[in-house]
C-alpha positions as CSV (number, residue, x, y, z in Angstrom):
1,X,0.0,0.0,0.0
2,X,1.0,3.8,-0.6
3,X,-0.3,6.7,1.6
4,X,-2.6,8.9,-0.8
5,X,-4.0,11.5,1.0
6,X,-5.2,13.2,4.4
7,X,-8.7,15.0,4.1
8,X,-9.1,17.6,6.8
9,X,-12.7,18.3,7.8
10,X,-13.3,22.1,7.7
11,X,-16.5,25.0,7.5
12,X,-14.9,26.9,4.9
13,X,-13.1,24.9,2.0
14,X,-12.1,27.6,0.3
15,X,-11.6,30.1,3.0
16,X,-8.5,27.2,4.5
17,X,-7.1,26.9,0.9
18,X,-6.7,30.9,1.3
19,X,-5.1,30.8,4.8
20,X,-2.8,27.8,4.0
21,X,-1.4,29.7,0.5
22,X,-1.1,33.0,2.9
23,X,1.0,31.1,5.8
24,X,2.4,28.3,4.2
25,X,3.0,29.3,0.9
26,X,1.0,25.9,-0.4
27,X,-1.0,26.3,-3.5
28,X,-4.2,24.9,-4.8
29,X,-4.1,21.7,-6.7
30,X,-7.7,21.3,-6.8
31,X,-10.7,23.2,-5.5
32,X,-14.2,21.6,-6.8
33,X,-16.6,23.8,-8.4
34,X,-19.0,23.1,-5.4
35,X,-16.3,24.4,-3.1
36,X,-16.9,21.6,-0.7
37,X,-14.0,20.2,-1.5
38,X,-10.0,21.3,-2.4
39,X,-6.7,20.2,-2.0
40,X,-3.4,21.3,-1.8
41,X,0.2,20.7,-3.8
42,X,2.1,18.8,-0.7
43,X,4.2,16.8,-2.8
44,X,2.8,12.7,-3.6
45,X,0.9,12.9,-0.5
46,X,-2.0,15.4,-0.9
47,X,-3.8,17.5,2.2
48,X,-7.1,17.6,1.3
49,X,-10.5,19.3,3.1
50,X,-13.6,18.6,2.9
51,X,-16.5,21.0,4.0
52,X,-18.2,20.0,7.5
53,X,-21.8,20.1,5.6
54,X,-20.8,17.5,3.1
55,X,-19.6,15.4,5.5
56,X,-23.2,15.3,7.1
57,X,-24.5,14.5,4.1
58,X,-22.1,11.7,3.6
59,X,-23.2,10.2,7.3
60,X,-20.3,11.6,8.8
61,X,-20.8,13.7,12.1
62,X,-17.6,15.9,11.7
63,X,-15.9,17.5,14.7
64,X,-14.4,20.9,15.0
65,X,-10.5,21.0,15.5
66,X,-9.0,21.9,18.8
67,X,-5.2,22.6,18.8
68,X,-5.2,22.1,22.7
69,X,-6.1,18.6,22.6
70,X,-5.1,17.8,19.4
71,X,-5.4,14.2,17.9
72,X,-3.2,14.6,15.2
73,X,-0.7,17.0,13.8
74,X,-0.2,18.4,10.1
75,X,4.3,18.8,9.9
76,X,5.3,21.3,7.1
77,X,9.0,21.3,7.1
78,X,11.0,24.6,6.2
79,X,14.7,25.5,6.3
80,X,14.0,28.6,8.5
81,X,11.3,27.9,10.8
82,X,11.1,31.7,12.7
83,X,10.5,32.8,9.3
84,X,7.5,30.3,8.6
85,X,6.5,31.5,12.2
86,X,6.5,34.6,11.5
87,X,4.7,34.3,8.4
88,X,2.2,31.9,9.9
89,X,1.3,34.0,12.6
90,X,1.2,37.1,10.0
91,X,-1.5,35.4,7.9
92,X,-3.8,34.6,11.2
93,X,-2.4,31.3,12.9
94,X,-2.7,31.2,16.6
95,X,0.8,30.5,18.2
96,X,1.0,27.3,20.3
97,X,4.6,26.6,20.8
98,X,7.9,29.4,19.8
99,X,10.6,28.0,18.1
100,X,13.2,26.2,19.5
101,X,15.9,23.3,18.6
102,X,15.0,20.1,19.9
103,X,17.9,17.6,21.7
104,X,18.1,15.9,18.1
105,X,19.1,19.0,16.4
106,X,15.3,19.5,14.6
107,X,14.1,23.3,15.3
108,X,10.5,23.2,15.8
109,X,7.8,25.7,16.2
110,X,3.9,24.8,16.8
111,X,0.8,26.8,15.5
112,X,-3.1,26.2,15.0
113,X,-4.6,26.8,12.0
114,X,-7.9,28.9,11.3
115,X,-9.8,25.6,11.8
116,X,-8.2,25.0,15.1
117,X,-5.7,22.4,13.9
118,X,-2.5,21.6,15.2
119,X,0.4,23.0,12.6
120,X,4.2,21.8,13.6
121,X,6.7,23.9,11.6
122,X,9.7,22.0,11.5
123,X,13.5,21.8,10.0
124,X,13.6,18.6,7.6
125,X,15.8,15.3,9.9
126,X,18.9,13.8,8.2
């Protein structure tokens, strides 16, 4: 098997494709005419989200994010992390954790998204 894809469950579809090109500098691969559903140019693995109200329809009873008791993290890795910080925090993400090198050598920096999802900013290992 090969990982395809992570579909976030959101409100605003287009709205988080906005935010994420603003802090992360991530384009739009996809956004469906509908808007209930986009996704993003990560590389082979896509980030995908889905809007809350087709997931009702779908049977699903979708949750809202909460980036103090996360279940899961999304890790964008960047060769100057303060500057993705800075950035993030510019284009409306809510600080969680500063910046700071880890005992492994990794500088990390933690901030939730628009949605209230958990965002590490990290250098990339090896």
């Amino acid at each position: 098997m090969q990982f395809g894809y992570t579909i976030l469950y959101v409100p605003d579809v287009p709205a988080t494709l906005k935010f994420y090109a603003a802090a992360f500098g991530l384009t739009t691969r996809f956004l469906h005419e509908g808007g209930d559903y986009g996704e993003l140019e990560t590389g082979s693995t896509a980030l995908a989200f889905s809007a809350h109200h087709l997931m009702q329809q779908l049977g699903k009873n979708p949750q809202a994010a909460n980036a103090h008791a996360p279940s899961f993290e999304i890790a964008l890795c960047t060769p100057d992390v303060p500057q993705a910080l800075e950035r993030a925090i510019a284009a409306g993400a809510k600080p969680m954790r500063p910046a700071e090198v880890m005992p492994w050598g990794q500088t990390i920096a933690y901030v939730a998204d628009i949605n209230g999802f958990l965002v590490e900013l990290c250098t990339p290992m090896g």
